[in-house]
N, C-alpha and C positions, 0 to 999 in steps of 0.2 A: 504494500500500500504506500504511494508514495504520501513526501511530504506535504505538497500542497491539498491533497485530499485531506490528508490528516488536519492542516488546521481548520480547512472547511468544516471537516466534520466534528471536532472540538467545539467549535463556535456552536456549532448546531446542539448541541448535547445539550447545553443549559437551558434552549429555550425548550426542549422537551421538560424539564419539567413541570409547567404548568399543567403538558397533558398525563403525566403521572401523577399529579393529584389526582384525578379522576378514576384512573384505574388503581389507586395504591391498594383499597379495599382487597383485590383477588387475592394477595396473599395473606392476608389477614388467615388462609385458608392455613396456614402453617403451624394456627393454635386456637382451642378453643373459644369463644367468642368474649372478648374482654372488657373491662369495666367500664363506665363510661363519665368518670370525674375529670377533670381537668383539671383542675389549679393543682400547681405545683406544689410542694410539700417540703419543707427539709429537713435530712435525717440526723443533722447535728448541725448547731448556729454556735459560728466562733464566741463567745464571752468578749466582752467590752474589755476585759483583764487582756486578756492575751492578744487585744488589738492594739493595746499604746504598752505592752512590755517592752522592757529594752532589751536591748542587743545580747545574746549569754556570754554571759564570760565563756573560759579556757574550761571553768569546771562544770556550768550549768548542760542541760539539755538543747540539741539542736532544738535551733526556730521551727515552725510545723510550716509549710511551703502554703503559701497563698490557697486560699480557701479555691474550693472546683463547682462549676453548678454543671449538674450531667442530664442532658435530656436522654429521657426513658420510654420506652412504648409500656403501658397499662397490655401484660400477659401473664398468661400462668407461671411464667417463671421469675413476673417481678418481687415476687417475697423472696423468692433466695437471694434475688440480687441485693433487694434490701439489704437482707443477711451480711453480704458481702461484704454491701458498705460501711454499715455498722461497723463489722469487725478491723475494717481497714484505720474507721476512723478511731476506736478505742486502742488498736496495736501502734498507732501511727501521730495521734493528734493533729492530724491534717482534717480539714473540716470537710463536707461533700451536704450540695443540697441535691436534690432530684429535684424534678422537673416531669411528674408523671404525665405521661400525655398519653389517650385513647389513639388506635393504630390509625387513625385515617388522618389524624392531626398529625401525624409524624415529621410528614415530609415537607410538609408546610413550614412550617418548624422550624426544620432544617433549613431548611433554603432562605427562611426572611433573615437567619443567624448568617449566613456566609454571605449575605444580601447587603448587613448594616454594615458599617463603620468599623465597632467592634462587633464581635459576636456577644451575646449574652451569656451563651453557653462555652463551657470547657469541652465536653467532650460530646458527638455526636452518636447517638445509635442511628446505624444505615440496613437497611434491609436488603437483601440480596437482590432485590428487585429496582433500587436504587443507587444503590453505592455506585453505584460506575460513572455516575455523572458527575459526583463529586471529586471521582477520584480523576477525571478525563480532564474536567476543568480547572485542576488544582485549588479547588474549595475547603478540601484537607490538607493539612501540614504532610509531606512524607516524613516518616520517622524517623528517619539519618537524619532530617532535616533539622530536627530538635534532639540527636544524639546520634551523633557521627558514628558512635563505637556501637551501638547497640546491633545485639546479635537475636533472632528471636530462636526460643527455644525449640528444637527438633521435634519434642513431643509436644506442641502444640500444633493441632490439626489445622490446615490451611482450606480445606474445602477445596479443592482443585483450585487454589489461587485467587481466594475469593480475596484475600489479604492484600494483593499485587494489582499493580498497572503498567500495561509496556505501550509506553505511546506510539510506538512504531507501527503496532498491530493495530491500536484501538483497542486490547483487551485485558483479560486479567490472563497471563501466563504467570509461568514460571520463572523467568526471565525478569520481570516484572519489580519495582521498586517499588518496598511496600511501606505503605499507605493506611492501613487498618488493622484492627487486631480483633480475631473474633469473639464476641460475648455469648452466645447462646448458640450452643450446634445441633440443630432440630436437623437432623434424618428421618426416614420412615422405616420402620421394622414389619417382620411381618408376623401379626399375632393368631396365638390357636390356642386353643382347650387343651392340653397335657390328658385331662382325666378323660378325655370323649375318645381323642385319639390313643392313647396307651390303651384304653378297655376294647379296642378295634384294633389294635396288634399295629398301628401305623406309626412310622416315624415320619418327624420333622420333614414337611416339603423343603426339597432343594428345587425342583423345578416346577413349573406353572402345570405340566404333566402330573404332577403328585398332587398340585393343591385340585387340580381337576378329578382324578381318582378319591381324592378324600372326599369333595365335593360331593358325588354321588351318593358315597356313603352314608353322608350325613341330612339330603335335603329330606325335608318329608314335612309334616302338618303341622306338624310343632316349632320346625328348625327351618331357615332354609340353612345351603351347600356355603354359598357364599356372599358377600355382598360388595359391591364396589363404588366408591366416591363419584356419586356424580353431581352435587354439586360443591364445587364446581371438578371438574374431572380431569384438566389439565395434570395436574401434578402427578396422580396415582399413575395418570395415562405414560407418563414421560418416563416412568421406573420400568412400564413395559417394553416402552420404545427401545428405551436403552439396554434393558436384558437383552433383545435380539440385535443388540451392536448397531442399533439404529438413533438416528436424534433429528429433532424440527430445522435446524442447521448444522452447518458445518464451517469452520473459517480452511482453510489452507494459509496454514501459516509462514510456505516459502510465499504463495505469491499474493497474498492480504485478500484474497475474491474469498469471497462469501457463497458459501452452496446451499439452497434449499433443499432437504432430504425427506422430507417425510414423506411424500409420496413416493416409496420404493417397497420392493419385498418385501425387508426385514419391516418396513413399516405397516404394510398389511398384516403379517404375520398377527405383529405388537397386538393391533386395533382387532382382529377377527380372535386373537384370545381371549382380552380384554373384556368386549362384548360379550361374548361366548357365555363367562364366567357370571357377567352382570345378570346378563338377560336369562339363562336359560337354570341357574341353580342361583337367586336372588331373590331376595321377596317379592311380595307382588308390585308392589312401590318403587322396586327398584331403578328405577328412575328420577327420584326424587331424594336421597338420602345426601347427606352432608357431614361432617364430620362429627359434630354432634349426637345426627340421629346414630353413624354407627358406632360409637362409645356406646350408645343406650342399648341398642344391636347384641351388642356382643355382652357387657354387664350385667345385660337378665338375661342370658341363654340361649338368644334366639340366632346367633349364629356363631358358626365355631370359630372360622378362618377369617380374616381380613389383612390386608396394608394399610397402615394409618402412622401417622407423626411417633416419635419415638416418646414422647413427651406428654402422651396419652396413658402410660403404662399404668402412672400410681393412681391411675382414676379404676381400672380392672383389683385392686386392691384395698380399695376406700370401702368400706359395708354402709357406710351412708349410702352410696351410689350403687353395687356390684351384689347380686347374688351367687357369684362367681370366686370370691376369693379366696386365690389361693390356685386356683385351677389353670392360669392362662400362662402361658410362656411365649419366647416371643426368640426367634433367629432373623439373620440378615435376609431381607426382599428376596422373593426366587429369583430363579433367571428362566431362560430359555432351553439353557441345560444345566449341566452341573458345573460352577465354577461363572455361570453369567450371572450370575448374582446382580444386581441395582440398584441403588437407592440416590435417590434424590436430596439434596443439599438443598435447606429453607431458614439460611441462618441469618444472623444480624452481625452485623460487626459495630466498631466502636472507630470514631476519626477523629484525631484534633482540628478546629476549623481553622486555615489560614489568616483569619484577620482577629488574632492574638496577641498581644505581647511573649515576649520569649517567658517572661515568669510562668506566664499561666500556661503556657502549652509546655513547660518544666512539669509545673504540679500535673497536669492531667496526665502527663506520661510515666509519672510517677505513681499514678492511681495504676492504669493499666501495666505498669510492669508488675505491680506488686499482684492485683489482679490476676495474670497468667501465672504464679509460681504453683509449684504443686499441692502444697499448703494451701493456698487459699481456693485452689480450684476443687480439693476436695473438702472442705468447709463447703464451698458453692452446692458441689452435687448431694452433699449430707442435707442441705437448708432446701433442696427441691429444686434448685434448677437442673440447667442439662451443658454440662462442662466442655470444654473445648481441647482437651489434654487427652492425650491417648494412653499413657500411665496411668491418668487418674480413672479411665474407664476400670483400665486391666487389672488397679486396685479392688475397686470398686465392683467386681466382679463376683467377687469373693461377699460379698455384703450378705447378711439373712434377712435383709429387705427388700433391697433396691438389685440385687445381685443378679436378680432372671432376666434381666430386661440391660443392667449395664453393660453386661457380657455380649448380649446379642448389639449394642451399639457399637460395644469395643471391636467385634469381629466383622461389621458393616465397614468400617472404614479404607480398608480397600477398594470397596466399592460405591464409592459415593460418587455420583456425578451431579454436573453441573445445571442449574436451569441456564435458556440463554443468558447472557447481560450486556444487552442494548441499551440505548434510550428506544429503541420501538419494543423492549418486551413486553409492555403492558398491550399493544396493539396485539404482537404477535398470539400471546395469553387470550386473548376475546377471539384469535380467529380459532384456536384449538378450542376453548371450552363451546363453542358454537356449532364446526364441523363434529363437535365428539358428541356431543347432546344430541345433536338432528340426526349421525347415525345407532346410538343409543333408542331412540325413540322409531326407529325403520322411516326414518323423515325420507331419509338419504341410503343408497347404498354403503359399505364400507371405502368403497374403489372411490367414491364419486366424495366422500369425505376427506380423503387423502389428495384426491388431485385437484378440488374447489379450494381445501384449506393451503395445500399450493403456490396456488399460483396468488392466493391473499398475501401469504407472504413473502412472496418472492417479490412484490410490488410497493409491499410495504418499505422492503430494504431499498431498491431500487430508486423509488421517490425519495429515501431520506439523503441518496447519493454515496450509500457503497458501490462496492466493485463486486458484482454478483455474476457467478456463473450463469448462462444459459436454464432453462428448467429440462429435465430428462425429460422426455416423452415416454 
């Protein structure tokens, strides 16, 4: 991709986000549906004392670095983060407000902060669905930028480079100079009855073949076989896609063109299993269920198998909620076969915003450094969030709580892929969940969903002025 592209299409990035307001909701689909307060909160207010203290001597305690205010998305995993804070701030006496904010206010947020003069904020949460515009336009600090030496640590999970930016590509590689650090790593696992299946002599599906043979076994008047995410259906759809080595694009990263894929084989294959499973061993409703409905699904009994967010686990555990507990275990997304394993990446990261002074993007990086150590990431996964440390899963494995469910994240992470990240993913998002609803529903053939939703996207890219291949025929 050459340069002159490239800064065209930089430019271009920031004015997408007004149209990502509008779509930021779809992923909202990444977690339960969450609270809806606004005003901001704070978890600890510096003292008037320790605002006009003086300078310590050789023998006193270091000064506590400039207070951080951190905007937050309102989800199931903001009480651990709480947690987190808390403990940062009692281990530390460095102060932290939050900034709770409902998910559709996020990015709003975000952007009027990198928008002002100063930011108000210290540190940003960016959602996977977002981050890339911040990170395109330099709206975040890069981190060398604010500590030359800093190395991040090997066992922190990157998400396929959800962390980086290589402005050469336009993407997040590997290659990529990073930019973010991730806070919450929502994957999808694929959860089952242990008791339904072991009394039925079955082990753990490895392939979509297994969960279809379990399937059978279990549909009937009480149960059904299985049930699938369809509203909205992108996400669970894209774990399919990619077990069969297929995905909605494609970059070639010798020559920066962009390939539309999802109209091919492996993408039929993806989408007539997919269906398959919804429609013909699903409730009768099956059309209509949402993340929600199938936590309530699976909780009181009515179905054995599903893919759903990793982050749903401790809801199959709760007796508030579950007539189940105790019963449900959970391994890494099938694949296609054995070893095509997939799961999808729905995470959020954390960015200092560029229009800081060097103190305050000091302290914020002192929050998240302290933040990623192992210590405090498994305090994190103890208080209910979902850790970003592949140590702390492997610890965490071993737990007589949490340990059915950390184990099968810990053993996902080879398999985690990417959703796209554009500024047109939220476009690209509405042409999937549309073609996949209309051939869920027999609106549309499967053939005629794959090559309608196509050529949507291939004009999507096209108009925003990538370099896109040709469409297959």
């Amino acid at each position: 991709m050459n340069l002159h592209f490239m800064k065209k299409t930089q430019r271009g990035l920031f004015l997408s986000l007004s149209l990502l307001v509008v779509f930021s909701f779809l992923l909202a689909a990444c977690g339960p549906a969450a609270a809806t307060t606004e005003a901001p909160a704070p978890t600890a207010a510096p003292s008037e004392a320790a605002a006009t203290e003086a300078a310590p001597t050789a023998t006193e305690e270091p000064k506590p670095l400039p207070p951080i205010t951190i905007l937050i998305n309102e989800s199931p995993w903001l009480a651990g983060f709480e947690a987190l804070v808390n403990k940062y701030v009692e281990e530390t006496g460095n102060q932290v407000t939050l900034n709770r904010t409902p998910f559709n206010g996020m990015l709003e947020k975000s952007r009027n902060a990198v928008q002002a003069s100063e930011s108000e904020f210290d540190i940003l949460t960016l959602n996977e669905q977002w981050y890339m515009q911040f990170y395109a336009d330099g709206l975040v600090t890069p981190i060398k930028d604010i500590d030359p030496n800093f190395v991040l640590d090997p066992q922190v999970i990157e998400y396929e480079w959800a962390t980086r930016w290589d402005p050469e590509l336009g993407y997040s590689s590997e290659k990529g100079e990073l930019y973010g650090l991730p806070i919450n790593g929502n994957i999808m696992l694929y959860f089952y009855r242990k008791d339904l299946f072991e009394a039925q002599g079955l082990a753990a599906p490895q392939t979509w073949a297994d969960v279809e043979a379990a399937a059978q076994v279990f549909k009937g008047e009480e149960m059904s076989g299985y049930v699938v995410r369809a509203n909205p259906p992108n996400w669970e759809f894209q774990a399919f896609l990619a077990s069969y080595g297929g995905s909605a694009i494609k970059l070639d990263e010798q020559t920066g063109e962009w390939e539309v894929t999802l109209n091919s084989p492996k993408g039929l294959e993806a989408l007539n299993t997919w269906l398959k499973l919804g429609t013909e061993y699903g409730p009768a409703n099956f059309a209509d269920n949402g993340q929600a409905e199938m936590i309530a699904l699976m909780a009181s009994g009515k179905v054995p198998q599903m893919v759903l967010v990793g982050a749903a686990a401790p809801d199959f555990d709760n007796p508030e909620k579950s007539t189940v507990v105790g019963n449900v275990a959970a391994v890494p997304v099938p694949g296609s076969a054995a070893g095509m394993n997939a799961t999808m990446s729905g995470i959020w990261v954390m960015g200092i915003p560029h229009n800081l002074p060097d103190e305050r993007k000091q302290a914020a990086l002192a929050f998240l450094n302290w933040a990623m150590t192992k210590d405090a990431q498994l305090f994190y996964a103890q208080s209910g969030a979902i850790p970003v440390r592949q140590d702390v899963y492997e610890e965490m494995s071993n737990d007589p709580q949490k340990g059915w469910w950390m184990k099968a994240m810990a053993d996902s992470t080879p398999f985690i892929h990417a959703q796209p990240r554009l500024a047109e993913t939220p476009q690209i998002i509405e042409v999937l969940d549309r073609r996949l609803k209309q051939a869920l529903i027999s609106e549309i053939t499967p053939e005629q969903a794959l090559l309608e939703g196509a050529k949507e996207i291939h004009k999507i890219l096209t108009d925003a002025g990538y370099k896109v291949k040709p469409l297959a025929e």
